[in-house]
TINURO-839972 format. One record per residue: x, y, z of N, C-alpha, C in turn; residue in three letters. Coordinates in steps of 0.2 Angstrom, whole numbers, plus 5000, padded with zeros to 4 digits. Atoms other than C-alpha are relative to their C-alpha. Layout:
XYZXYZXYZAla/...
This chain:
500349964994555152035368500449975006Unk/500150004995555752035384499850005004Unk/500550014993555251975400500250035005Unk/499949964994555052095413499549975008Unk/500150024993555152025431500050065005Unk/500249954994554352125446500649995007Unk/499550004992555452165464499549985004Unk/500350014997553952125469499649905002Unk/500150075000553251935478499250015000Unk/500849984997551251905480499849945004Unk/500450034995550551815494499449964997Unk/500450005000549151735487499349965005Unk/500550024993547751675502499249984996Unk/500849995001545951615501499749985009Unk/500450014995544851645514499249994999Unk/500650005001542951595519499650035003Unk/500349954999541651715519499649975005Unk/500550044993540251675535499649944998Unk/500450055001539451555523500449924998Unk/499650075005540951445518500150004992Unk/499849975008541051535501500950024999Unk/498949975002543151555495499950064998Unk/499949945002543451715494501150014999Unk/499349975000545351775486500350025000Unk/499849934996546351885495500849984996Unk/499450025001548151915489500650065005Unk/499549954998549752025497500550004997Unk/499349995004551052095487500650035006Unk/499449974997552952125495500250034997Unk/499349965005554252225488500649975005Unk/499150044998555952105490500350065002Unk/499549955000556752265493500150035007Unk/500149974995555852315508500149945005Unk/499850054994556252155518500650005004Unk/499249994994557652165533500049914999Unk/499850084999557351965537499349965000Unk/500650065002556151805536500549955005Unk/500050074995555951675548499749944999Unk/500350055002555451515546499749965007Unk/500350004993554451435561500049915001Unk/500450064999553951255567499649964997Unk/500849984999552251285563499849994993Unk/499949995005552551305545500050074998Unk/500349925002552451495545500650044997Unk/499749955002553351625538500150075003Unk/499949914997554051815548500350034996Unk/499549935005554451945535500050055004Unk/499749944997555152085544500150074995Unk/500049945008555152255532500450065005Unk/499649924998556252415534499450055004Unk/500749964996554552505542499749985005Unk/500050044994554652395557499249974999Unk/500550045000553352305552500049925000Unk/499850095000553152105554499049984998Unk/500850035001551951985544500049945001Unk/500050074999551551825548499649974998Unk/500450055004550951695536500249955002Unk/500250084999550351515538499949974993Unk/500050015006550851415523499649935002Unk/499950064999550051275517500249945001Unk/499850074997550351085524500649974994Unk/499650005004551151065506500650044998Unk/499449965002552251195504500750015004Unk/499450014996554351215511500250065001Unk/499749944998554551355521500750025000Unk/499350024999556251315521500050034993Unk/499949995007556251335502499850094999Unk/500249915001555151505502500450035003Unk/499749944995556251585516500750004994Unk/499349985004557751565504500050024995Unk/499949985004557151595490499750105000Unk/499949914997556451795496500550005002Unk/499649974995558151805506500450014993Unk/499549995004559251765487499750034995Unk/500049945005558051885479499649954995Unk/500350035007557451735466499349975002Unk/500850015001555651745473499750084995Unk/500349955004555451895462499649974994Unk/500450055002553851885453499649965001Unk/500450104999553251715459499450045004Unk/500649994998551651725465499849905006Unk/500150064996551351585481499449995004Unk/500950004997549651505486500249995007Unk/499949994990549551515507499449965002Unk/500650014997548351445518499550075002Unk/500349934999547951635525500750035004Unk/499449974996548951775533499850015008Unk/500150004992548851765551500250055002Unk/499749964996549351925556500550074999Unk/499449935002550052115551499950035006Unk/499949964992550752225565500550044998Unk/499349945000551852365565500250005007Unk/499650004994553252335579500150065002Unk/
């Protein structure tokens, strides 16, 4: 059988409900739809998508944005699935 890999990457985030309860949020991308990725100070992540859009995600303390921004830019994030701290932010430029 053959393994079939997605064009697609997923975000996945956990946030806390009003009580402090985890709740699982995810985001999927389509690699196909990203112009560029930035990688920040901050640890963050700027996907830029052909539908002028920009998302900006907060990785956690453990993760290497350096590592994630190269591997969406050479395409061998297809598939994967990355735990986040949360997404900070969707905006249509």
């Amino acid at each position: 059988m053959s393994e079939f890999i997605s064009q697609f990457v997923k975000f996945t985030y956990t946030i806390l409900s009003p009580q402090g309860i985890p709740k699982s949020k995810s985001w999927i991308i389509n690699l196909h739809h990203i112009v560029s990725v930035e990688a920040t100070a901050e640890n963050d992540l700027k996907i830029f998508l052909i539908n002028n859009q920009m998302i900006s995600i907060s990785l956690g303390r453990d993760m290497d944005t350096e590592e994630i921004m190269d591997d969406i830019l050479s395409m061998s994030a297809e598939g994967k699935n990355y735990s986040v701290y949360k997404i900070d932010s969707f905006e249509r430029k």
